[in-house]
C-alpha positions as CSV (number, residue, x, y, z in Angstrom):
1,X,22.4,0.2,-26.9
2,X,22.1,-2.1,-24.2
3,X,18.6,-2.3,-22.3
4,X,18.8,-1.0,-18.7
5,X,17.1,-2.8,-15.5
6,X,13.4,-1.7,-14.9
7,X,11.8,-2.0,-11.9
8,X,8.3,-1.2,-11.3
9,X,7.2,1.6,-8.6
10,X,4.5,1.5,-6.5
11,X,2.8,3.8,-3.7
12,X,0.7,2.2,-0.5
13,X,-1.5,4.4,2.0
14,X,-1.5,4.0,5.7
15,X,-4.5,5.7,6.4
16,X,-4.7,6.0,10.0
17,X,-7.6,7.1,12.5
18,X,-8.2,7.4,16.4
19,X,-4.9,8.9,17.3
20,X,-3.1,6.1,15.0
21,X,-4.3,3.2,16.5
22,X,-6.5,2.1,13.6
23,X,-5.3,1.9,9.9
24,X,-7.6,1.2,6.5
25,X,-7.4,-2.1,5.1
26,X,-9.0,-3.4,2.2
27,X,-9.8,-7.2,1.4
28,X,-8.5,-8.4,-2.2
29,X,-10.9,-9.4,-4.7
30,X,-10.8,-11.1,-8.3
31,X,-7.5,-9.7,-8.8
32,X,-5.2,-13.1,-9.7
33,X,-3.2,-11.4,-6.8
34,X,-3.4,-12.5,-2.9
35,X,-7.1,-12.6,-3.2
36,X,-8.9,-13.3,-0.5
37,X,-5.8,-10.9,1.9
38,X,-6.2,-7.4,2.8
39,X,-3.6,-4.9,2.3
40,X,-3.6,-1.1,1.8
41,X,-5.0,1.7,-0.9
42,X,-2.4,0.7,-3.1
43,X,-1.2,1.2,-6.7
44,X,1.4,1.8,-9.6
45,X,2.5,4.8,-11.0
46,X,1.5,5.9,-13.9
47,X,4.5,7.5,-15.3
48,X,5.2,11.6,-15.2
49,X,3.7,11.5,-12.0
50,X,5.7,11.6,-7.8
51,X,5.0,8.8,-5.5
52,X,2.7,11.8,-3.4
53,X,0.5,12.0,-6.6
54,X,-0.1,8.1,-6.9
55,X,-1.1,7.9,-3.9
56,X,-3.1,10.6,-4.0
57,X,-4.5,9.6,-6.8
58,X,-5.2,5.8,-5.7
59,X,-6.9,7.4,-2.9
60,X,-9.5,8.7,-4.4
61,X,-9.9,5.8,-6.7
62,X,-10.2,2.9,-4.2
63,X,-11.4,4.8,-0.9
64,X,-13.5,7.8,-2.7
65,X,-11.4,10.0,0.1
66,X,-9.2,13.2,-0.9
67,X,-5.8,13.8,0.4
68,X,-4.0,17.0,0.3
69,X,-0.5,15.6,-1.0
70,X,1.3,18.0,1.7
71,X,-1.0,15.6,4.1
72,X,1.4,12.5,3.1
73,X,4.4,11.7,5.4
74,X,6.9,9.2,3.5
75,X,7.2,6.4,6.4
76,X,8.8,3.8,4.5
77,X,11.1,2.4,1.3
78,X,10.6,-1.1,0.5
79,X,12.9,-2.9,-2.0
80,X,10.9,-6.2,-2.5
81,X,11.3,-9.1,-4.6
82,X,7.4,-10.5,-5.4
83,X,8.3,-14.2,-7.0
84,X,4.1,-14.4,-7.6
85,X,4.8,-11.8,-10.3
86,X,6.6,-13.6,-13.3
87,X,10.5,-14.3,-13.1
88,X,10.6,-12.5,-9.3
89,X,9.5,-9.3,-10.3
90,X,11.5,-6.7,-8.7
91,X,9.1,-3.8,-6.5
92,X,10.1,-0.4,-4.7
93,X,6.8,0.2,-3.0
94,X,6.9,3.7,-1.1
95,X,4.6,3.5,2.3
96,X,3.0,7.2,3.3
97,X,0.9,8.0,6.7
98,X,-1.5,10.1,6.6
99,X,-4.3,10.9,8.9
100,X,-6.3,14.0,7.3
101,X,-8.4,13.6,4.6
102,X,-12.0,14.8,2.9
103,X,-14.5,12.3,2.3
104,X,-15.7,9.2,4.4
105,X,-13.9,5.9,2.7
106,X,-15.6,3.9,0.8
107,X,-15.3,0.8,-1.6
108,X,-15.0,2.1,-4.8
109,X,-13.6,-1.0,-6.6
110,X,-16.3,-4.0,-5.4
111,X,-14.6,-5.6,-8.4
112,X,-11.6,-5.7,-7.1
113,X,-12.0,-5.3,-3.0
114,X,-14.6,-7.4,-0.8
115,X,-14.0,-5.2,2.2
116,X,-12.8,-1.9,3.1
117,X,-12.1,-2.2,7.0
118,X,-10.6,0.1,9.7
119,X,-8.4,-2.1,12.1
120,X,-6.6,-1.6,15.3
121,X,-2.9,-2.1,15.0
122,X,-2.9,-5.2,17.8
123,X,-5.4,-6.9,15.7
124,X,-4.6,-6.8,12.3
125,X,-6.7,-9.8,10.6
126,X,-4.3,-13.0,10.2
127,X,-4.7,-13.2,6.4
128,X,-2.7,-10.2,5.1
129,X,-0.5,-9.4,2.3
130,X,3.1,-10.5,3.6
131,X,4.5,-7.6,2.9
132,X,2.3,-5.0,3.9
133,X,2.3,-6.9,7.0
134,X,6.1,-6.8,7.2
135,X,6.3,-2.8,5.9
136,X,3.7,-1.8,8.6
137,X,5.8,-3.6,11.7
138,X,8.9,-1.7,10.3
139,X,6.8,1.5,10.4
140,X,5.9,1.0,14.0
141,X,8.9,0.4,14.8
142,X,10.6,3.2,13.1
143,X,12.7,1.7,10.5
144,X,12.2,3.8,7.0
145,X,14.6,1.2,4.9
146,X,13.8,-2.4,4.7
147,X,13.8,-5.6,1.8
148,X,11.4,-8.4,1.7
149,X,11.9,-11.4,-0.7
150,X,15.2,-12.1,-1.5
151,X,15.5,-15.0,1.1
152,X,12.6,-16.7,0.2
């Protein structure tokens, strides 16, 4: 039997506030993985479980916050190649909006997130995950399909 191709699925939150004008970051921490940038509530599936439930369920493990998973609208599909993984990992990372929850957000991981920010759109902070970056500009601009990482 021959081995089939894996690629590893992961969910992002774009929590969004103030009519959608601000989103949730948070600053990476002690991770071995763009330390020191922010990005989103973010995470990989565990396995027997939708791309709504991760990021439920990373919700409430990074931001303390709980989402109803009918609250989640899919914005975005991103087919990314992440060469600071080993051997240019391959990623599909699904990006949901969302802008109702329970609970104020907190920093639940201090071991792994310095900061847990809310940010306008026209001034996200310069040092950001490239590709959160990128997935958020195709989200404003209304694109539900892109790829990152192949040309680089």
């Amino acid at each position: 039997m021959t081995d089939r191709f894996q690629i590893t699925p992961e969910v992002h939150l774009i929590l969004e506030r103030d009519q959608g004008r601000e989103v949730l970051l948070l600053e990476r921490f002690q991770t071995g993985y763009w330390d020191g940038s922010y990005s989103l509530v973010a995470g990989h599936l565990d396995g027997r479980e939708t791309a709504r439930a991760g990021c439920v369920r990373e919700a409430k493990e990074e931001a303390g916050i709980t989402i109803d998973p009918a609250d989640l609208a899919f914005a975005h599909l991103l087919h990314r190649l992440d060469f600071l993984r080993p051997e240019g990992e391959e990623r599909l990372s699904f990006f949901f909006l969302c802008s109702t929850w329970t609970g104020d957000p907190v920093n639940r991981e201090p071991d792994k997130c310095s900061d847990l920010s809310w940010f306008a759109y026209d001034a996200l902070p310069d040092t950001m995950v490239d590709y959160v970056r990128h997935a958020l500009h195709a989200v404003r601009d209304g694109v539900t399909y892109s790829e990152h990482g192949w040309n680089s």
